[in-house]
C-alpha positions as CSV (number, residue, x, y, z in Angstrom):
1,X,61.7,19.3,14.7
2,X,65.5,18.8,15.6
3,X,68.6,20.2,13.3
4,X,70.0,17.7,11.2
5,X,73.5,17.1,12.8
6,X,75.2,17.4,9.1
7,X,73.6,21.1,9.1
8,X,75.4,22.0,12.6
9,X,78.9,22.6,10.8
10,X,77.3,25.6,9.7
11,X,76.5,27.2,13.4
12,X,78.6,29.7,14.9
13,X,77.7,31.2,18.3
14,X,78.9,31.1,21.7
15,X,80.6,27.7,23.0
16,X,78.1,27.0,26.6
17,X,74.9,28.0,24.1
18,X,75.9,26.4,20.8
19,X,76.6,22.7,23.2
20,X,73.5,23.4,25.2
21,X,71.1,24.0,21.6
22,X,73.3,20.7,20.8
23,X,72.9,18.0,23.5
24,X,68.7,20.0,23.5
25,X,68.2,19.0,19.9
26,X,70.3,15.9,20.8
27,X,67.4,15.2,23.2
28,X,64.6,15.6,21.7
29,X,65.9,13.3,18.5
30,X,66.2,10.9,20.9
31,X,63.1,11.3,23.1
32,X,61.2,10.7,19.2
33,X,63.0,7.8,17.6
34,X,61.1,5.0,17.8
35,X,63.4,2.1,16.3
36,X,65.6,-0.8,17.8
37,X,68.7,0.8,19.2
38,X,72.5,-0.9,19.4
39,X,72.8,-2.7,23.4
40,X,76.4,-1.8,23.5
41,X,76.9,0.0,26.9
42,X,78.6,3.5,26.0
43,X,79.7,6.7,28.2
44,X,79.5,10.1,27.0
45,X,82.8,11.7,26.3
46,X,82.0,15.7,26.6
47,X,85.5,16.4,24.8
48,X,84.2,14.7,21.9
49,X,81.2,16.8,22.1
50,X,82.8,20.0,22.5
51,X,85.3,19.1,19.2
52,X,82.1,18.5,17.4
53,X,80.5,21.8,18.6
54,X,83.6,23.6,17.6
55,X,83.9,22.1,14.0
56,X,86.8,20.4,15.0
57,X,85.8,17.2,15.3
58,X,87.6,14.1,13.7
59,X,85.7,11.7,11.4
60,X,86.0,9.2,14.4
61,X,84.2,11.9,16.6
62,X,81.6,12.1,14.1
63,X,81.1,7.9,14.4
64,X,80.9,7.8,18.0
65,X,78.3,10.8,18.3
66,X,76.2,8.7,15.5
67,X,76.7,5.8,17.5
68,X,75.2,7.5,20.9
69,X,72.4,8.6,18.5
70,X,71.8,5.2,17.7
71,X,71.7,3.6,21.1
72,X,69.2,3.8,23.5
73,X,71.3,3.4,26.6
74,X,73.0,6.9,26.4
75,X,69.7,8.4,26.0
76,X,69.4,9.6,29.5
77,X,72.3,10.5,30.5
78,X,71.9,13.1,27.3
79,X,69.3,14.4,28.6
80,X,70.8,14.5,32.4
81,X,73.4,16.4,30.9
82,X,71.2,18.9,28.7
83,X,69.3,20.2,32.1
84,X,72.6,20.5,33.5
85,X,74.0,22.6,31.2
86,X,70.7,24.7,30.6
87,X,71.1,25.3,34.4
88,X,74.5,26.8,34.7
89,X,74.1,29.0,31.8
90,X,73.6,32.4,33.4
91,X,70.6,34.4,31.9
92,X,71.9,37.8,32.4
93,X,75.2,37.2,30.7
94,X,76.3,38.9,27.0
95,X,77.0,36.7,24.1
96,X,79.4,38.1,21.6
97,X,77.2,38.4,18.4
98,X,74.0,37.6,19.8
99,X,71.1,39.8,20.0
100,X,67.8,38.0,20.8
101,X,65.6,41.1,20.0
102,X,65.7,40.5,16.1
103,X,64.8,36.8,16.8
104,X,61.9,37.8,19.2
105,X,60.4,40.3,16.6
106,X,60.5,37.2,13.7
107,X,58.7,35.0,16.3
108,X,56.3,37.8,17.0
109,X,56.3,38.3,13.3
110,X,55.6,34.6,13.2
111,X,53.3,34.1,15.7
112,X,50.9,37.5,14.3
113,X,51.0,35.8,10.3
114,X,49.9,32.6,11.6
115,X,47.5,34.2,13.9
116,X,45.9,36.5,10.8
117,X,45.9,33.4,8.6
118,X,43.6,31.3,11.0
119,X,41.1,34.1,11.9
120,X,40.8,34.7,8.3
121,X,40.1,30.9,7.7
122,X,37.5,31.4,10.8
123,X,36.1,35.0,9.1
124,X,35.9,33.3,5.8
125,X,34.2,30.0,7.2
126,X,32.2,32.1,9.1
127,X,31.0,34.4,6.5
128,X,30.0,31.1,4.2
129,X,27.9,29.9,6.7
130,X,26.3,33.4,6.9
131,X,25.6,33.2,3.2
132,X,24.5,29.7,3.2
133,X,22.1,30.7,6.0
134,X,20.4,33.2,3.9
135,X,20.6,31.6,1.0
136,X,18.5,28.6,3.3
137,X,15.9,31.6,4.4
138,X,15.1,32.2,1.0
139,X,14.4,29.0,-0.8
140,X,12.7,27.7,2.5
141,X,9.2,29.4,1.6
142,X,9.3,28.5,-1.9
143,X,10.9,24.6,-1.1
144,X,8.4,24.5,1.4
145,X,5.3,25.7,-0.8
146,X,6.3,23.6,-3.9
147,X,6.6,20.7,-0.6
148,X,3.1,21.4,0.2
149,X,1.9,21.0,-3.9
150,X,3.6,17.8,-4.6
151,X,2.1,16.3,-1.4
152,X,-1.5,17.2,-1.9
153,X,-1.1,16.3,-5.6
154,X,0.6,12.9,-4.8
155,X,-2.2,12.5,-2.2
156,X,-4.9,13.5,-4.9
157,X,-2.9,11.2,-7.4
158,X,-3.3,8.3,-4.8
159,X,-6.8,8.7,-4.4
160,X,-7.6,9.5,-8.1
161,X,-9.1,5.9,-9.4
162,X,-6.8,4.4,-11.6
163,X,-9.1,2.5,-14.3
164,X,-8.6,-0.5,-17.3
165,X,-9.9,-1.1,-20.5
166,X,-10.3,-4.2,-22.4
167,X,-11.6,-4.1,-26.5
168,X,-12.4,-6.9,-28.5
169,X,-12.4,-6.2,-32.1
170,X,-15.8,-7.1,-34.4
171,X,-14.9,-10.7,-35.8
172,X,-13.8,-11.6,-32.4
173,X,-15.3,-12.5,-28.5
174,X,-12.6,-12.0,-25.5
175,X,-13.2,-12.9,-22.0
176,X,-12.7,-10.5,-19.1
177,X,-11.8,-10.6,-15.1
178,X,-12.9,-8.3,-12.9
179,X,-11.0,-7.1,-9.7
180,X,-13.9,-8.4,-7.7
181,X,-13.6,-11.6,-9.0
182,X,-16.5,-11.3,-11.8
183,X,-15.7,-12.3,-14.9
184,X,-17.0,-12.3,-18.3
185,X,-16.8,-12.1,-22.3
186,X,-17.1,-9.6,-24.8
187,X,-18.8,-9.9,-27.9
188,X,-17.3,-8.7,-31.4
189,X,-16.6,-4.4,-31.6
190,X,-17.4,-3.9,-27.5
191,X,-14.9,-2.2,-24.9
192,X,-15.3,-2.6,-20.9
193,X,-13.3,-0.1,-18.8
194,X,-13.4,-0.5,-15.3
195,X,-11.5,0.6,-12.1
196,X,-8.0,-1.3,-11.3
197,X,-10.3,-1.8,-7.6
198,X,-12.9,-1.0,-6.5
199,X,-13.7,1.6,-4.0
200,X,-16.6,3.0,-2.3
201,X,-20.0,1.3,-2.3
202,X,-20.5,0.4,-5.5
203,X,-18.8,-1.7,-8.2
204,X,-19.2,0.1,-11.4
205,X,-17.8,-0.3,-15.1
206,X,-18.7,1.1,-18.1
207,X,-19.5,-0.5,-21.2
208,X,-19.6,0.1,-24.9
209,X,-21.1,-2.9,-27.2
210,X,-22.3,-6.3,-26.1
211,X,-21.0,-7.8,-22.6
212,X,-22.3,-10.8,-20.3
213,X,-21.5,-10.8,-17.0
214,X,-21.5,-13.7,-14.2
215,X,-21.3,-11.3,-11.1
216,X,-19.8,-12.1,-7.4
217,X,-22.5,-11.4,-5.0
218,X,-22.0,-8.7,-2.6
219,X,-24.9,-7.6,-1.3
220,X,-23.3,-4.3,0.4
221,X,-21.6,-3.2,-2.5
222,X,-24.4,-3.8,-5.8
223,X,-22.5,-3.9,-9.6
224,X,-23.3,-1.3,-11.9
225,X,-23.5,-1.6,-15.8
226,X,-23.1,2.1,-17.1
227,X,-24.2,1.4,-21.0
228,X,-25.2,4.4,-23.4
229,X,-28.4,6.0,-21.0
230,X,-28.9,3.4,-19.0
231,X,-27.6,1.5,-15.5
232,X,-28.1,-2.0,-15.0
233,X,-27.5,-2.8,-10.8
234,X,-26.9,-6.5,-9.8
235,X,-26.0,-8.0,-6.4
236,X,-25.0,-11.3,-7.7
237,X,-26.0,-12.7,-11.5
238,X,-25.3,-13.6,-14.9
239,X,-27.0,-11.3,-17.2
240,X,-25.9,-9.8,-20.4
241,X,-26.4,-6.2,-21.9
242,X,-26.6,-5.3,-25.6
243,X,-25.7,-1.5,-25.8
244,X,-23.7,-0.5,-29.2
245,X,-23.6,3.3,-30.0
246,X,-25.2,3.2,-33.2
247,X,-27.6,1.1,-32.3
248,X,-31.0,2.3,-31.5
249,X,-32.0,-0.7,-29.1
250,X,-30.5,-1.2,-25.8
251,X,-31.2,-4.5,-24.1
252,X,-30.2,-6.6,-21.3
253,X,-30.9,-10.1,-20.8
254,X,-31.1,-11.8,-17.3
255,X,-30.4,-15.7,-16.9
256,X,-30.6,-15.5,-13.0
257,X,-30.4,-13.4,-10.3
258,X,-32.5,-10.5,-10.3
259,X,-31.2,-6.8,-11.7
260,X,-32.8,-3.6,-11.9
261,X,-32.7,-1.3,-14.9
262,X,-32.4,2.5,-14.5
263,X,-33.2,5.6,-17.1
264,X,-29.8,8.2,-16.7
265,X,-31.7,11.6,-18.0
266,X,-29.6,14.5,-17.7
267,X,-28.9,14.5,-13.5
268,X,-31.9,11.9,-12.3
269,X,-31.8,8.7,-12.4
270,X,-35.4,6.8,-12.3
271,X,-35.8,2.7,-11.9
272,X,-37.3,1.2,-15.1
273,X,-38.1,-2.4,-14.0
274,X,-36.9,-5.0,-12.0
275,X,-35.9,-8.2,-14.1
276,X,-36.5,-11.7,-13.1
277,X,-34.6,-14.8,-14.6
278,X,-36.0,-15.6,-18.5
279,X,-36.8,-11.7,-18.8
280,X,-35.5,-9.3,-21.8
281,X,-35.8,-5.4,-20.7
282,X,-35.6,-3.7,-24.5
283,X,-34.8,0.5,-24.5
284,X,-35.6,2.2,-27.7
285,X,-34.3,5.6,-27.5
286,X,-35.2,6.9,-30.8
287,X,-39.1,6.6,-29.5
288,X,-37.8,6.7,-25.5
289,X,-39.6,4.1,-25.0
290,X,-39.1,0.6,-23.0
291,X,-40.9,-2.8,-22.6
292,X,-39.9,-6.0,-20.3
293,X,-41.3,-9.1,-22.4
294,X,-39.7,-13.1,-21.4
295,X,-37.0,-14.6,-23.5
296,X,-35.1,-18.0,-24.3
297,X,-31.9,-17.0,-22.7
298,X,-30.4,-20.1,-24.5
299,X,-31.1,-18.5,-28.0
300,X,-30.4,-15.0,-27.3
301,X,-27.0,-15.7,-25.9
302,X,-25.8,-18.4,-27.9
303,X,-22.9,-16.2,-29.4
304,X,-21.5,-17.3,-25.9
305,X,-20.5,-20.8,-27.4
306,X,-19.4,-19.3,-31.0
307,X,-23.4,-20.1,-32.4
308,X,-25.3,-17.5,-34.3
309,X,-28.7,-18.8,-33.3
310,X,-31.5,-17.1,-35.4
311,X,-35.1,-18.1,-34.5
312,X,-38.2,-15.6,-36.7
313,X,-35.4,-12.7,-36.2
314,X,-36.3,-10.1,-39.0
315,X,-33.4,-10.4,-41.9
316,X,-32.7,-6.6,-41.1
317,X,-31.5,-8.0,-37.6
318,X,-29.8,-10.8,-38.9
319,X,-27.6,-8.6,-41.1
320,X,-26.8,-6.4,-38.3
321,X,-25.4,-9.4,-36.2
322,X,-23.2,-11.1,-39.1
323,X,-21.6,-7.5,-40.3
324,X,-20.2,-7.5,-36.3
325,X,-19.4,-11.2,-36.0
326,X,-17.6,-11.3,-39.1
327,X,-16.4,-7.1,-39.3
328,X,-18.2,-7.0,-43.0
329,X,-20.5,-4.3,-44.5
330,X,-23.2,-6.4,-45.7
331,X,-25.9,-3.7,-46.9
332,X,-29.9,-4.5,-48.1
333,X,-30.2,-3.2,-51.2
334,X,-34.4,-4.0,-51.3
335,X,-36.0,-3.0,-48.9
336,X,-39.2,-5.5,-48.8
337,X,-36.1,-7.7,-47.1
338,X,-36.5,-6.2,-43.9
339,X,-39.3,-7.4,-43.0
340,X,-38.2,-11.1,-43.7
341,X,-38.4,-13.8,-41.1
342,X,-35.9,-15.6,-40.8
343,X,-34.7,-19.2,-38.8
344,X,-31.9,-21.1,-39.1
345,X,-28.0,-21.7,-36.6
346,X,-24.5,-20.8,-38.0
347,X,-21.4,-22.3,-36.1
348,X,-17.9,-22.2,-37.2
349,X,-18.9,-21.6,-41.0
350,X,-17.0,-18.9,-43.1
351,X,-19.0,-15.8,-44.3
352,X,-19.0,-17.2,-47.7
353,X,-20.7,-20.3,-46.5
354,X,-22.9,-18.6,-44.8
355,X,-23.9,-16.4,-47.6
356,X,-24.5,-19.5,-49.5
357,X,-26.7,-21.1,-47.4
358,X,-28.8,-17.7,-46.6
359,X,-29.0,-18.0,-50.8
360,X,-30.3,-21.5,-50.6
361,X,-33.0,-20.8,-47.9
362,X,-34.3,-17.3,-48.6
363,X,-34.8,-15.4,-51.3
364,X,-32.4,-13.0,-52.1
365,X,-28.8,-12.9,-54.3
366,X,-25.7,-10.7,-53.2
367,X,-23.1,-9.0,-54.8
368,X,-19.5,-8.8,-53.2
369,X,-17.3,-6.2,-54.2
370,X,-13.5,-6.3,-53.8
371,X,-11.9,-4.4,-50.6
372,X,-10.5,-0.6,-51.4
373,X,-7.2,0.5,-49.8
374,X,-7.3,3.4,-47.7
375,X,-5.0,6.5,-47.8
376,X,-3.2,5.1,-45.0
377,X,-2.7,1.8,-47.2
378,X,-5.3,-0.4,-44.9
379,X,-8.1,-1.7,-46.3
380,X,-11.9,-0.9,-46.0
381,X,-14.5,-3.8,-44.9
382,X,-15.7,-6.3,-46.9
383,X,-19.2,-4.2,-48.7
384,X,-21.9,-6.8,-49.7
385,X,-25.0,-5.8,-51.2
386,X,-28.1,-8.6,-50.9
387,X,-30.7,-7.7,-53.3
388,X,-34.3,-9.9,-53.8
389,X,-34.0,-12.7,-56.0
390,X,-36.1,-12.0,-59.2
């Protein structure tokens, strides 16, 4: 960095070293400018210089040094002139008031703060690293262990089989689609669950209630029913499988196709009959017993098209399959009325019509009690009680 020239008023040391640290400073200001210089040709006047080195110097002296400052075509000649005088100043000679050990000892002085302030930046950025490196050794083991958990459990997460559910209330029938492209309905208070896709060599799903199924065939990769104790496996056919938990009867009706039925006791699993088209396989497992006997497909899954089809069904069955198609609690109150026949086709009529009409064609009379709320302020099913007609 150069010495402004206002601040050389101030200097006072020998004349050949004061113009020599002059025209050197002089020099180097000129060597960094970097700025469009006046093209007026100028000499250098060294009498002008020395006045100006000796304090003496007029404020016209002090314009024309500014002006050789200012213009690039003097700028050699300065520095000409500073080697010259730097060579004829004699090394060995004594300058009144000047001592240059003082000055060395500050640069020294200087030289060793500036040298103790980087090595302790090194030290310091040195000794971080060394703490960050240990502090790296440490948490690598655990990093890495808790690394090798949350891989194997997102790998044991990926292979886990994701599954869905679908429910349809009683009172209602709700269709269904299979990831395999099989699709289906549900009858009134029934849930399917079944995997999001299906791996491995079989298709399976699990039901609870009343389901019919029109099944993709896939002869490599058979489609399992799981229903209450009981598997139903199918290649390809429309079937459908009656299986509600408090429900002593399990059946499953085949309309083509061919299925096989299977007993799940405990940890073996033994075949139970193979069903043809037209065929009813009925499980009873209060008695544990089984029979394959043919059907009318047509009547037995008429519910398919909104029909409740009743051809010499006991009455004790017919109850059971309004209280889920309309969600009531109709309850025989005598009990000769179980073993009624009875024959007759609902289709889009209201409960109350069809209680009318049961009246009208069979012999019994029903009471119908008003819904209760609950403690959670819902309300209880509808409780009718059929009694024989006196």
């Amino acid at each position: 960095m150069g010495i402004p020239v206002s601040q050389m008023d101030n200097i006072n040391v020998s004349e050949n070293l004061y113009y020599w640290i002059a025209l050197l400073v002089i020099s180097i200001e000129l060597q960094g400018k970097n700025m469009i210089m006046q093209d007026k040709e100028q000499k250098i006047n060294k009498e002008v210089l020395f006045r100006y080195l000796k304090c003496s110097a007029s404020d016209e002296d002090k314009n024309i040094l500014l002006q050789w400052l200012d213009n690039t075509k003097t700028e050699h000649e300065l520095n000409e002139e500073s080697f010259r005088f730097w060579e004829d100043i004699d090394p060995d000679m004594n300058i009144q008031g000047y001592n240059g050990d003082h000055i060395l000892d500050r640069i020294h002085h200087n030289i060793k703060i500036e040298e103790g302030t980087f090595l302790n930046k090194t030290n310091l950025r040195f000794g971080l690293v060394r703490y960050l490196t240990r502090i790296a050794a440490i948490l690598f083991v655990p990093v890495f262990i808790a690394s090798l958990l949350f891989y194997f459990q997102n790998k044991s997460f990926r292979n886990s089989l994701a599954w869905a559910e679908i429910h349809a209330p009683y009172g209602t029938r709700t269709d269904f689609f299979l990831p395999d492209g099989s699709t289906g309905r549900l009858n009134g208070g029934s849930s399917l669950k079944f995997p999001v896709q299906f791996t491995g060599n079989v298709r399976g799903v699990k039901l609870t209630g009343e389901a019919y199924f029109n099944v993709v065939s896939n002869h490599r990769k058979p489609f399992v029913v799981s229903a209450k104790n009981i598997d139903i496996k199918a290649t390809g056919t429309s079937f459908n499988v009656m299986a509600y938990a408090d429900e002593p009867n399990t059946e499953v009706i085949l309309k083509k196709g061919e299925v096989e039925v299977f007993e799940k006791l405990k940890e073996t699993i033994t075949s139970m009959g193979v069903l043809k088209p037209e065929e009813s396989f009925i499980y009873n497992s209060l008695a544990d017993s089984c029979k394959i006997q043919p059907v009318n497909s047509e009547d037995k899954l008429s519910w398919l098209e909104g029909k409740l089809t009743f051809k010499y069904e006991p009455f004790e069955e017919v109850v059971r399959m309004l209280n889920r198609w309309y969600n009531v609690n109709i309850v025989i109150k005598d009990k000769p009325l179980d073993s009624y026949i009875y024959y007759g086709t609902f289709q889009n009529e209201t409960l109350d019509e069809v209680l009318k009409l049961l009246q009208y064609t069979a012999p019994i009379r029903y009471k119908d009690y008003e819904r209760k709320m609950k403690h959670d302020g819902s309300f209880e099913k509808r409780r009718i009680e059929i009694y024989c007609k006196r």
